[in-house]
C-alpha positions as CSV (number, residue, x, y, z in Angstrom):
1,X,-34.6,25.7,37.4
2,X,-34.8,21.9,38.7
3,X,-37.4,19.3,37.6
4,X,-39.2,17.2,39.8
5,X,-37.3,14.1,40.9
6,X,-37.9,11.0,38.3
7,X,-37.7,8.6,40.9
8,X,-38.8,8.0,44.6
9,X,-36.1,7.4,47.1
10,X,-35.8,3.5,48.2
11,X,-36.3,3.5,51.5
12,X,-32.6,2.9,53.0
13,X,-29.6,1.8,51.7
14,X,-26.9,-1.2,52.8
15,X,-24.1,0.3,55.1
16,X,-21.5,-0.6,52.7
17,X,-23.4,1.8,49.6
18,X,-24.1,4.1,52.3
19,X,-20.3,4.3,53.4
20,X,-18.9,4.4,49.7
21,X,-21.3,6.9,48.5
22,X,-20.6,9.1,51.6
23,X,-19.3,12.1,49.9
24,X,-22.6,12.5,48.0
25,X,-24.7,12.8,51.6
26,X,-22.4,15.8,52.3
27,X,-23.7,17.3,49.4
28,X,-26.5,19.9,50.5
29,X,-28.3,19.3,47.3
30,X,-28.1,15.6,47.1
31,X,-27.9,14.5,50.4
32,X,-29.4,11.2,51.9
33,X,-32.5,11.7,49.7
34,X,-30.9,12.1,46.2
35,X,-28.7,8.9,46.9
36,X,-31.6,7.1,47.8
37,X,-33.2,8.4,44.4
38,X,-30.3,7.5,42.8
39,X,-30.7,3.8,44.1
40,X,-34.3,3.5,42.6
41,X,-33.4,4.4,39.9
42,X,-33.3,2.4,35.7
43,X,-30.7,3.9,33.5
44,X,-30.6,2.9,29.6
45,X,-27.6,3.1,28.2
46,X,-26.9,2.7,24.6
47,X,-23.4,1.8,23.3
48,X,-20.6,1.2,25.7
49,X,-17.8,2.5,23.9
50,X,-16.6,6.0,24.1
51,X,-19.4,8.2,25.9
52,X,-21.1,5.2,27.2
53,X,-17.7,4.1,29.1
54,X,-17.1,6.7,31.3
55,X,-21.0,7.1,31.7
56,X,-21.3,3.7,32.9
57,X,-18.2,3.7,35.0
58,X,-19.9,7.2,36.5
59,X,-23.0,6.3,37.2
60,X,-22.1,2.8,38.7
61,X,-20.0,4.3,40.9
62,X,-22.4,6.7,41.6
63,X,-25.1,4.5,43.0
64,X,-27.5,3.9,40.4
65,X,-29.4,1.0,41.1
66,X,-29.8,0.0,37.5
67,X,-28.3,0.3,34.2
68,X,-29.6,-1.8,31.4
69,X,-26.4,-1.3,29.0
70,X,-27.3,-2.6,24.8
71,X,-24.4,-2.9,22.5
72,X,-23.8,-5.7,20.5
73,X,-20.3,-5.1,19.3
74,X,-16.7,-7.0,20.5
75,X,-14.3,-5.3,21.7
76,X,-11.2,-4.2,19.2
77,X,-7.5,-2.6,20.1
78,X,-8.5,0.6,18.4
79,X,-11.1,1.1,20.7
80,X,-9.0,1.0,24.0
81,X,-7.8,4.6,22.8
82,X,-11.2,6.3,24.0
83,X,-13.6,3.4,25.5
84,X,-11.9,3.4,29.0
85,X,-14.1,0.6,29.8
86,X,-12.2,-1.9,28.4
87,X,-9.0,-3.5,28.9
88,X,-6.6,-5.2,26.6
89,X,-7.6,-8.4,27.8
90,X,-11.6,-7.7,26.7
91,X,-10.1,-7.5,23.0
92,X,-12.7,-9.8,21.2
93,X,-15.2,-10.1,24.0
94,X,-18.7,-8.5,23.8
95,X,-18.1,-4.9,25.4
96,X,-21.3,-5.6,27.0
97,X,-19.6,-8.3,29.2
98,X,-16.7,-6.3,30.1
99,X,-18.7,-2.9,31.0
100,X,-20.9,-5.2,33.5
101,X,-17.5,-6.4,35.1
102,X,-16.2,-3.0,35.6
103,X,-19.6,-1.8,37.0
104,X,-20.3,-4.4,39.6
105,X,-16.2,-3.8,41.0
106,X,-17.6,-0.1,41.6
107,X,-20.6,-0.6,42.8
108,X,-21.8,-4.4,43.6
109,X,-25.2,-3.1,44.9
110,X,-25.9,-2.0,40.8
111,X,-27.7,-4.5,38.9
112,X,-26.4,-4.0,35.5
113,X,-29.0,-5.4,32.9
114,X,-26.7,-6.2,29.2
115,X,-28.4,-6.6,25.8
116,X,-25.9,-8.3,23.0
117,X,-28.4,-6.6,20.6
118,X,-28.5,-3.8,18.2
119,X,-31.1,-1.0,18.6
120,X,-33.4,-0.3,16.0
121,X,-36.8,1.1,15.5
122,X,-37.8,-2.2,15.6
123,X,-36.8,-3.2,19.3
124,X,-36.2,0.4,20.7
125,X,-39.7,0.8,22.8
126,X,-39.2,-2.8,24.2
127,X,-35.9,-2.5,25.5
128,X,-36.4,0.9,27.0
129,X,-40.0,0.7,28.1
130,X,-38.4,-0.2,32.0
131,X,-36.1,2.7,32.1
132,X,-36.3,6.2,33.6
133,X,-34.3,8.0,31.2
134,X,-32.1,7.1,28.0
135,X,-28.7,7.7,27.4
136,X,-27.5,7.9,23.9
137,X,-23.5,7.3,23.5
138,X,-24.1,5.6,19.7
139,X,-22.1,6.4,17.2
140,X,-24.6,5.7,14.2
141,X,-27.0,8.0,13.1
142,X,-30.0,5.6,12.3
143,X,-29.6,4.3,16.2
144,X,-30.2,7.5,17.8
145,X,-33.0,8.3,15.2
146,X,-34.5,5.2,16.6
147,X,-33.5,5.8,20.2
148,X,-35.3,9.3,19.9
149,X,-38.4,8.2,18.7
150,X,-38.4,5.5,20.8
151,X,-38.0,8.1,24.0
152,X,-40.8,10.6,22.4
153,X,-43.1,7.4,22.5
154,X,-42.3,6.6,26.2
155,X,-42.0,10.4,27.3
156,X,-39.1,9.8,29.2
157,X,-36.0,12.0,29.3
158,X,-32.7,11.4,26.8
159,X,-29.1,12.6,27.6
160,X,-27.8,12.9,24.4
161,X,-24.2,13.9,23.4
162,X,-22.1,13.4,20.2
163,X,-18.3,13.7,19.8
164,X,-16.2,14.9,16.0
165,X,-12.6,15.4,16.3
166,X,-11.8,17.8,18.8
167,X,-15.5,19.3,19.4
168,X,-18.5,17.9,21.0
169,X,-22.2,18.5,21.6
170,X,-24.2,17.4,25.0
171,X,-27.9,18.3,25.5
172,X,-31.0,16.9,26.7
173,X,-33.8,16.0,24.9
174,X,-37.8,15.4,26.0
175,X,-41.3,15.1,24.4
176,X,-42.8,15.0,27.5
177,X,-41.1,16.9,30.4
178,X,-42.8,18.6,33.5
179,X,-45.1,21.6,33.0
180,X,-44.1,25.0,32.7
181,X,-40.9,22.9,30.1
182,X,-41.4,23.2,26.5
183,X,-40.8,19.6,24.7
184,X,-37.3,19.9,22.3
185,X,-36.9,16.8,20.8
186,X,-33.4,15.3,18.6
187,X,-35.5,16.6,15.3
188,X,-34.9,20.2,16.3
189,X,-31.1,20.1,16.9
190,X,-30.9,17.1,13.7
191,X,-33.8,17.9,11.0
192,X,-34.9,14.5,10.1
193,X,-32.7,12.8,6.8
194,X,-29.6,14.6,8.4
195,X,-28.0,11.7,8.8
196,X,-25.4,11.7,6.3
197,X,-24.1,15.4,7.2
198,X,-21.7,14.0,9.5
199,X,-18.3,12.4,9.2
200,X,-18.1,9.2,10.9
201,X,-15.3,9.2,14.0
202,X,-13.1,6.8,11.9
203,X,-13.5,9.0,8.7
204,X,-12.0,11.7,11.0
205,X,-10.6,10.5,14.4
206,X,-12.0,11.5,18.1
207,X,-9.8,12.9,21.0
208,X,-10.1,10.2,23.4
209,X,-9.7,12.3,26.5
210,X,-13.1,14.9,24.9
211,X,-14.5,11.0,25.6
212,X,-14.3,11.0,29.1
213,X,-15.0,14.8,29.9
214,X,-18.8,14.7,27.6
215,X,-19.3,10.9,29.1
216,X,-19.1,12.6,32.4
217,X,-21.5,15.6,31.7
218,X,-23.7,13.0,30.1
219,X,-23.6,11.4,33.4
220,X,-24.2,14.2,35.8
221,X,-27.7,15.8,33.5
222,X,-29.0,11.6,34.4
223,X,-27.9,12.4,38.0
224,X,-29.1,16.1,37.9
225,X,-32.9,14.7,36.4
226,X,-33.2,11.7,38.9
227,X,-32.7,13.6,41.6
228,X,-34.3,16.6,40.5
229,X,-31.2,18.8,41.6
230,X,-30.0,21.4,39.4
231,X,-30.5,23.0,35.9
232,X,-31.3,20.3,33.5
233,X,-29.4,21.2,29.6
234,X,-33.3,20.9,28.2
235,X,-33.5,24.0,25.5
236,X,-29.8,24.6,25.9
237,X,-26.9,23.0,23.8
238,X,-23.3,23.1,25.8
239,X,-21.2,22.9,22.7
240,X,-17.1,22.4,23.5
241,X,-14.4,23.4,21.4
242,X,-11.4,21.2,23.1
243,X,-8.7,22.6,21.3
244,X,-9.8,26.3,21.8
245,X,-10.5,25.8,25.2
246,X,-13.8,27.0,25.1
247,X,-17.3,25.4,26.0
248,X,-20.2,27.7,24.4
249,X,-24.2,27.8,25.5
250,X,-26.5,27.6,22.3
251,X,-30.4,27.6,22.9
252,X,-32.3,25.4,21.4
253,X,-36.1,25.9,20.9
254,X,-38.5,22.9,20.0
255,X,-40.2,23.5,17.2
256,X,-42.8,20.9,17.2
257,X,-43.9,22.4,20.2
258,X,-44.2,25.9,18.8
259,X,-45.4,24.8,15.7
260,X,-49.2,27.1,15.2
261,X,-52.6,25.7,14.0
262,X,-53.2,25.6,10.3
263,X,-56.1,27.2,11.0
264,X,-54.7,30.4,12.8
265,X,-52.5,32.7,11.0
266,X,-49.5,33.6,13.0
267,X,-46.0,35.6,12.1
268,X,-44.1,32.6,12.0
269,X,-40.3,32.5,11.8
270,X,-39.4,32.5,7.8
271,X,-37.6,29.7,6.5
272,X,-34.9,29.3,4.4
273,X,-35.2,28.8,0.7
274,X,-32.9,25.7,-0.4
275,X,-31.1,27.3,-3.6
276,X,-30.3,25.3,-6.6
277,X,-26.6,24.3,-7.9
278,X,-27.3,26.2,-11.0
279,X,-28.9,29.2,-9.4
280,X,-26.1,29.3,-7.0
281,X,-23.6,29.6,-9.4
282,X,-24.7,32.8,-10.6
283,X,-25.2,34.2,-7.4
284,X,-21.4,33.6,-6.9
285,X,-20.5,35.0,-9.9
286,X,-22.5,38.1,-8.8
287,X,-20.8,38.4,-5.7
288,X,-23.0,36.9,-3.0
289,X,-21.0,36.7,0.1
290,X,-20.9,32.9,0.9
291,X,-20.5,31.7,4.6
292,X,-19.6,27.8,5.2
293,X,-21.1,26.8,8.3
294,X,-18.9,23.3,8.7
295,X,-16.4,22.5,11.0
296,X,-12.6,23.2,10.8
297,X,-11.3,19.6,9.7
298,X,-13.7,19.8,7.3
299,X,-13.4,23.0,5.1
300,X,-9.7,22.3,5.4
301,X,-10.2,19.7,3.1
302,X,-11.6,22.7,0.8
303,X,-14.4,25.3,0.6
304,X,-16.0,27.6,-2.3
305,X,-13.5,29.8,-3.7
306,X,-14.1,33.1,-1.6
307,X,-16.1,32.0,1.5
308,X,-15.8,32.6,5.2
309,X,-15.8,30.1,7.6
310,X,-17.9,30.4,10.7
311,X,-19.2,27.0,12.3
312,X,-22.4,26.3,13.3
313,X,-22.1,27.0,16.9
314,X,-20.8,30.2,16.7
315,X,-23.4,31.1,14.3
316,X,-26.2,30.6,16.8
317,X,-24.3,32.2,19.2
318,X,-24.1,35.6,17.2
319,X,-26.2,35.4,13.9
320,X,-25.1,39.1,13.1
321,X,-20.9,37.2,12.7
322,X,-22.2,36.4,9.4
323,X,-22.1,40.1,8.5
324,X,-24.6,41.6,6.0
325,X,-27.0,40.1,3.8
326,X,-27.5,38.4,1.2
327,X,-25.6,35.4,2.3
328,X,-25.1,31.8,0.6
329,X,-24.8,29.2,3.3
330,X,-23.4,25.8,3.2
331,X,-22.5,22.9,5.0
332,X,-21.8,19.3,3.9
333,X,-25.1,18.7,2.7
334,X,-28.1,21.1,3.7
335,X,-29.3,20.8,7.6
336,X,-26.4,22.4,9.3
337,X,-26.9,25.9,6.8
338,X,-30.5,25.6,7.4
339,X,-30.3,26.1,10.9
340,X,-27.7,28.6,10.0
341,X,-29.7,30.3,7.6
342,X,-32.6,30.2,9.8
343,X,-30.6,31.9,12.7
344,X,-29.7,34.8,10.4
345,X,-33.2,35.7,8.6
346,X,-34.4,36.0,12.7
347,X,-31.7,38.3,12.8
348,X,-32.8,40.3,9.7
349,X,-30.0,38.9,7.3
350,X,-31.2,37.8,4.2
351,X,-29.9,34.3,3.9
352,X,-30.3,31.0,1.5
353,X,-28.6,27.6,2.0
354,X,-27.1,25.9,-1.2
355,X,-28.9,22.5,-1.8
356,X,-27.1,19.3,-1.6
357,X,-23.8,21.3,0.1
358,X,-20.4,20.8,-0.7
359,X,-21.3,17.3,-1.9
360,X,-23.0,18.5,-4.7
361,X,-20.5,21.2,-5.5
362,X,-17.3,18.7,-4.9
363,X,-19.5,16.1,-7.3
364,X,-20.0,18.6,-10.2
365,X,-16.4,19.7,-10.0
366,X,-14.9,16.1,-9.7
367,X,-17.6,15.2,-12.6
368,X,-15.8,18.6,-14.5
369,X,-12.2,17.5,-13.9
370,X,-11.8,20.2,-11.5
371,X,-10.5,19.9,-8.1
372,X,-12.1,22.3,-5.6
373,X,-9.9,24.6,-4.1
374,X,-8.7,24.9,-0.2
């Protein structure tokens, strides 16, 4: 189901954006109108480096009339792997410099708005207040926190999407969206202080190619919710598995907005109990079955002596994969297994999530003199 268009059509365009943009007027969906929408329309990015370069480059050469694009990193050789953006010659410039030159050689009719600045809490509201929608390509947790709340605030639409390895994540997030929409907001994907339960891409490398492919998804959801074509990713996480092949569906429900009154009683969803290192322990011993809900490069570095691995995705996909109850679930540090955890006990499977994660388990064995076991 489509939303309402964000924007209102400008009224015409030049001959010369008409002519280049040509194959989107044969589009029945588009047409004449969405271009025109698609002209009117104010696009934050944030971060031009690897999902905001091909976003950029997509949506200039798509028509939009602006993109404010905020980033205040240089350019570095390591980056031309994945940030397609940039060329060997923008090595020490200010990416935000060399994304504006690449937009205006698509698309000289896009006024491309760059802020040398970082994003923070601070400064977020401000620099997106203009904007129709967001789109979030940092790479740092504490900036899309910002970026989030900054969006909830405004009640305007965010394209997120976030890249590991080999595997991404692209979905749309909105506190405000049109009626008949339930909000889902970056808390209900990421609880908030999840920050730390991912690697960072130079702890444990991106595909630079999964770069372009999520950077253009990100960039046709901003096209699909300007023009108010299509089926928006809003409740729905498309979750991609590049070296398998496979791109999975996982809904997403927004909690805030189903949260009940304290004052009525309601059968709310049970949720997880957060068991302690010590506790744990004896539940191993005992037999519990123990399920590690992180992704492959990371419980190949090790995992609990006798647990299954089952990532996250595929987890919300099919609780019951976890097999029967009672089940010890663990990721790096807590969030991921209490989604997990949380997935299964809707699906009657009895289900804890060790507190602190690996990280606690890998610091009491390294403070032990024991190396935990692959």
């Amino acid at each position: 189901m489509s939303f309402p268009a964000l924007v209102e059509p400008v009224d015409t365009l030049t001959p010369t954006e008409r002519a280049r943009t040509a194959r989107h007027a044969s589009l029945a969906e588009l047409g004449d109108v969405g271009q025109r929408r698609l002209a009117a329309a104010h696009i934050a990015v944030i971060g031009a480096g690897g999902l905001g370069s091909p976003v950029i480059l997509a949506l200039a050469a798509a028509g939009v009339g602006t993109l404010t694009v905020i980033d205040d990193d240089v350019v570095e050789l390591s980056n031309l792997q994945r940030q397609v953006i940039h060329r060997l010659d923008d090595v020490g410039a200010a990416k935000t410099d060399s994304a504006a030159r690449a937009a205006a050689q698509l698309s000289p009719e896009t006024r491309v708005v760059t802020v040398r600045d970082r994003l923070t809490a601070d400064n977020a509201v401000d620099l997106l207040r203009e904007a129709h929608l967001v789109i979030d390509g940092s790479d740092v947790f504490s900036t899309r926190e910002a970026v989030a709340a900054a969006v909830e605030e405004l009640g305007i639409p965010l394209v997120w999407g976030a890249i590991q390895s080999f595997d991404a994540q692209v979905t749309v997030f909105w506190s405000d969206p049109p009626a008949g929409h339930a909000p889902v907001r970056l808390s209900d994907l990421y609880p908030v202080g999840s920050a730390d339960d991912a690697p960072t891409c130079a702890a444990v490398g991106v595909l630079g190619a999964l770069c372009i492919q999520v950077g253009g998804l990100m960039a046709i959801e901003a096209i699909k919710l300007v023009a108010g074509i299509g089926r928006p990713l809003l409740g729905r996480v498309l979750v991609i598995d590049s070296l398998g092949g496979r791109q999975s569906e996982v809904p997403l429900r927004g909690t805030a907005a189903a949260a009940p009154s304290p004052a009525v009683e309601t059968d709310a969803a049970p949720r997880p109990r957060w068991m302690p290192l010590d506790e744990a322990d004896a539940a191993v011993a005992a037999g519990i079955r123990v399920v590690d809900v992180r992704e492959p490069h990371e419980t190949a570095a090790g995992m609990i002596p006798g647990s299954a691995a089952l990532p996250l995705a595929d987890v919300l996909a099919d609780p019951a994969a976890a097999g029967p109850g009672p089940v010890l679930v663990v990721c790096a540090v807590g969030a991921r297994a209490d989604r997990a955890a949380a997935a299964m006990l809707a699906h009657g499977i009895d289900a804890v999530v060790l507190a602190g994660g690996m990280r606690a388990w890998e610091a009491r064995a390294a403070a032990d003199g024991a190396a935990v076991p692959a």
